[in-house]
Structures are given as structure tokens and as C-alpha cells.
TINUKOL-721270 format. One line per field, with one value per atom (N, C-alpha, C): residue number from 0; y, z, x. Coordinates in steps of 0.001 Angstrom, whole numbers, plus 500000, padded with zeros to 6 digits. Each point is the difference from the previous one (the first is absolute). Layout:
// TINUKOL-721270
n NUM|... .
y Y|... .
z Z|... .
x X|... .
// end
This chain:
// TINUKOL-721270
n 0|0|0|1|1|1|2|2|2|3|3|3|4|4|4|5|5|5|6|6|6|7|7|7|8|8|8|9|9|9|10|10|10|11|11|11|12|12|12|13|13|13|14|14|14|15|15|15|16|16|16|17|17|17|18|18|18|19|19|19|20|20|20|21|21|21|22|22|22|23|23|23|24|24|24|25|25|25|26|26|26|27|27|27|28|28|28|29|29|29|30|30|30|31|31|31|32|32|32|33|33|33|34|34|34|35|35|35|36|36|36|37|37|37|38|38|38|39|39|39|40|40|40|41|41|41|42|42|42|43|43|43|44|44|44|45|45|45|46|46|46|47|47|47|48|48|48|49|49|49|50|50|50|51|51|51|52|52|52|53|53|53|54|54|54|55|55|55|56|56|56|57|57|57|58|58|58|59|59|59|60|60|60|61|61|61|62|62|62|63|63|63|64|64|64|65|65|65|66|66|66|67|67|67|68|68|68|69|69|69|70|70|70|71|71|71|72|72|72|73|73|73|74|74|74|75|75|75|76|76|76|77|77|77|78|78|78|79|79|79|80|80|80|81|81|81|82|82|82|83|83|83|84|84|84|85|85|85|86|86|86|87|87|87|88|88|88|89|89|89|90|90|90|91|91|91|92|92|92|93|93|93|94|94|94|95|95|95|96|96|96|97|97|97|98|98|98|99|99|99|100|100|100|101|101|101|102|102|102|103|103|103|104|104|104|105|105|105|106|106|106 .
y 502481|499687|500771|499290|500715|501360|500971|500895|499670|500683|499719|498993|499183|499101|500653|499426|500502|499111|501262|499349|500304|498823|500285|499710|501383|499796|499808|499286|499636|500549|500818|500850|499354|500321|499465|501397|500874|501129|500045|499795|499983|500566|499820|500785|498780|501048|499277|499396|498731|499076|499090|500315|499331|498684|498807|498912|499729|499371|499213|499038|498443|499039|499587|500562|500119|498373|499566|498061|499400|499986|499985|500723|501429|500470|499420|499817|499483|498176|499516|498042|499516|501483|499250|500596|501464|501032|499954|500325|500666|498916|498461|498640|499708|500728|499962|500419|501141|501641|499346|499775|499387|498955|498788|499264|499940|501140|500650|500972|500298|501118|499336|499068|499353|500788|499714|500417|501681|500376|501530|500750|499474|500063|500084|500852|499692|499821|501125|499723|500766|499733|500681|499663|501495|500338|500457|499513|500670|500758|500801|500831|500024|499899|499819|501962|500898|501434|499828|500863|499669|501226|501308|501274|501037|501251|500752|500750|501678|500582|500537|500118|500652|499085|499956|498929|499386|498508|499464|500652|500067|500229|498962|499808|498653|500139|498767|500041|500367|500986|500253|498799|498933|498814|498645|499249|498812|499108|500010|499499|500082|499020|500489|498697|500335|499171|500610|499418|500905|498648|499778|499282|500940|499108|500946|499286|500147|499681|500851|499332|500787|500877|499838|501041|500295|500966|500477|498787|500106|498480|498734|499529|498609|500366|500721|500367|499667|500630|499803|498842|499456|498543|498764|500363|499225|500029|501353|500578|499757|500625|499630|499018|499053|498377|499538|500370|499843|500490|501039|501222|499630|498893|499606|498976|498938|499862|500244|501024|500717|501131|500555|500879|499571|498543|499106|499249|500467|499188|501149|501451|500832|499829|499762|499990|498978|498939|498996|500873|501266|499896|501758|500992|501298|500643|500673|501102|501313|500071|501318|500090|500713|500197|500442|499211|500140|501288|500616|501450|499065|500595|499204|501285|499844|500789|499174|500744|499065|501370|499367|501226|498826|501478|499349|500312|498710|500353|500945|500824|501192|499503|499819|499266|498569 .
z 515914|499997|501105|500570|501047|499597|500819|499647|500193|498635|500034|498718|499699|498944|498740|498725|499107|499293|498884|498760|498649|499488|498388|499276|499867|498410|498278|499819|498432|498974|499644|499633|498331|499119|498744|499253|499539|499325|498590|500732|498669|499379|498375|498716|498949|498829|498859|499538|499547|499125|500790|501466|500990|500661|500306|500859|500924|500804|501333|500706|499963|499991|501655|500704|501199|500508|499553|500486|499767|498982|500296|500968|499674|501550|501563|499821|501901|499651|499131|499886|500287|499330|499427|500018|500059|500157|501631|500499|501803|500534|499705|500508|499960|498779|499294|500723|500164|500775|501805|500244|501487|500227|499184|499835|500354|498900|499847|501072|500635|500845|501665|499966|501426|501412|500849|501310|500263|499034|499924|499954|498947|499741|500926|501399|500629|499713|498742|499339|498875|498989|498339|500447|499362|498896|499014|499231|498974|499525|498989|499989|498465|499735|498582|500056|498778|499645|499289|500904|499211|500052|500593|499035|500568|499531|500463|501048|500298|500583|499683|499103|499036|500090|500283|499959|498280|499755|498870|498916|500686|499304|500535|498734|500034|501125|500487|501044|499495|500645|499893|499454|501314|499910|499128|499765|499582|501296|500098|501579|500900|501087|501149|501053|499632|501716|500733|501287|501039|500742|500746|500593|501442|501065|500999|500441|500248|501030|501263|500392|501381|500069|498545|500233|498314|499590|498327|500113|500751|499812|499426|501064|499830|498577|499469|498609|499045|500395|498888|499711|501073|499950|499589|500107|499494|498014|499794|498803|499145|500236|499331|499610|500659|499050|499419|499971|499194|498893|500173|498763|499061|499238|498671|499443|501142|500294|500013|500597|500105|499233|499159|499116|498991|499765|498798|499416|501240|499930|500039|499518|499815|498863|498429|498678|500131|501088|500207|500124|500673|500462|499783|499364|499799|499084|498887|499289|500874|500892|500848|500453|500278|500983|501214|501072|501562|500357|500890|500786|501421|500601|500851|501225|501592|501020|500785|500811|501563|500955|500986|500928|501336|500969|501456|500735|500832|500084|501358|500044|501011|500967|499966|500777|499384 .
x 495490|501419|500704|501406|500636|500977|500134|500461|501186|500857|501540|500264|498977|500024|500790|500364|500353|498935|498964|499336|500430|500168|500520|498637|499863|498095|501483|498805|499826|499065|499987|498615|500313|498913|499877|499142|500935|499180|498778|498802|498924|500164|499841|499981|499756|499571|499326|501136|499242|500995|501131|499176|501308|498806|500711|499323|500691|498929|500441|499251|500839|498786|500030|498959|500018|500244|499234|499739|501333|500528|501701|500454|499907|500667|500228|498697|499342|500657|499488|500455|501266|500740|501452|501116|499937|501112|500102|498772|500344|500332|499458|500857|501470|500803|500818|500590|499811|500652|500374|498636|500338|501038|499688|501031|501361|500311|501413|500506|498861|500947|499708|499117|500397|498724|501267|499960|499628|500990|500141|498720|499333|498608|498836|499600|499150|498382|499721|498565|499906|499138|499858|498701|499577|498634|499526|498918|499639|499000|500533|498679|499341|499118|499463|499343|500183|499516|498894|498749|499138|498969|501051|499262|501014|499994|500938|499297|499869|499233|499061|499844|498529|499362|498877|499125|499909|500126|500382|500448|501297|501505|500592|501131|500879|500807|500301|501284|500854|501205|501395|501093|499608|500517|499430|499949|499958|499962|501007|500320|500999|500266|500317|500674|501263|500322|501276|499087|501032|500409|501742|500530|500585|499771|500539|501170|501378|500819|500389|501209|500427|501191|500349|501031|500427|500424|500351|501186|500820|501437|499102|499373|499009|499415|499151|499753|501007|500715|501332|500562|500597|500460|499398|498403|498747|500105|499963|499630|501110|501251|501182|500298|500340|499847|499135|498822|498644|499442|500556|499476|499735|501267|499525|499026|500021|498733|498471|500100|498816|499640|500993|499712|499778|500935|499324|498977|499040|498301|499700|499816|499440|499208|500816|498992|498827|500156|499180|498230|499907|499120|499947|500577|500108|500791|499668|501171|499706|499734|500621|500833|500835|501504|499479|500311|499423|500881|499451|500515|500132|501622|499975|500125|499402|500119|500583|500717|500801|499339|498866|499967|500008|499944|500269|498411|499248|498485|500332|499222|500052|498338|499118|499283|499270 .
// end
């Protein structure tokens, strides 16, 4: 990715008694998501957790997506009219509460 970008991760905190149905995720949410936010949107990825650092220990995460734009404004203006939207296909596919980051890519 180019430096200067802004990435917004979506992280999904693993723990017992919590799901997350990845194949929804990837089918139907990140289509969703793109959809809605357009142009703004230059690329999303995902990440499926599938150990932590101990060798087989659970992932931290569940999962994982990151969206990059070109500027925190463009984010916003994307996200803000959408939100409910997109926060409202959450139970579709997770009872976790996503942790959200806004960073700026440095290389």
C-alpha cells in the first residue's frame, strides 16, 4: 500500500462463547460494505485468525478487515451515511463488538 494512505482495521476479538461466520463475512458483508462506500474505497482485506503467538494458541482475533482510503475526510463522508447500514449486518454474521483503528500507512 501507498504511503500516506489512511487504513481503517476491523478487528473481531476472540473469546469463548463468541462467533463469527467468516463465509458470510467475505459473501456478503465486505460486498455490502464496498457497495456503500463507493469510490472512496480504494481496496479491503481480509484476514481469517488462526493462532496467536505461542505456537497453537488461539488467535487474538476471529477476524479481520482492513479498508484503505486517501484521506480520514474521504473515510468519513463514505462511513457516515452508511453506518447504519453497515452496522446493521453485523448480528448477520458475529456477536462480537468490532474494535475499530483509523491509522495512517507509514511505508
Amino acid at each position: 500500500m501507498k504511503k500516506g494512505l489512511i487504513k481503517v482495521s476491523v478487528v473481531y476479538p476472540n473469546s469463548e462463547g463468541k462467533n463469527f461466520n467468516m463465509d458470510y463475512y467475505c459473501s456478503k458483508h465486505i460486498p455490502l460494505v464496498k457497495s456503500l462506500l463507493g469510490n472512496a474505497l480504494i481496496a479491503a482485506t481480509v484476514e481469517k485468525g488462526i493462532g496467536g503467538g505461542t505456537p497453537g494458541s488461539t488467535a487474538p482475533y476471529a477476524g479481520m478487515g482492513n479498508m484503505y482510503f486517501n484521506s480520514v475526510e474521504e473515510f468519513g463522508n463514505a462511513f457516515g451515511s452508511n453506518a447504519n447500514k453497515i452496522m446493521g449486518d453485523l448480528p448477520k454474521f458475529t456477536n462480537i463488538e468490532p474494535v475499530i483503528q483509523v491509522s495512517e500507512v507509514m511505508i
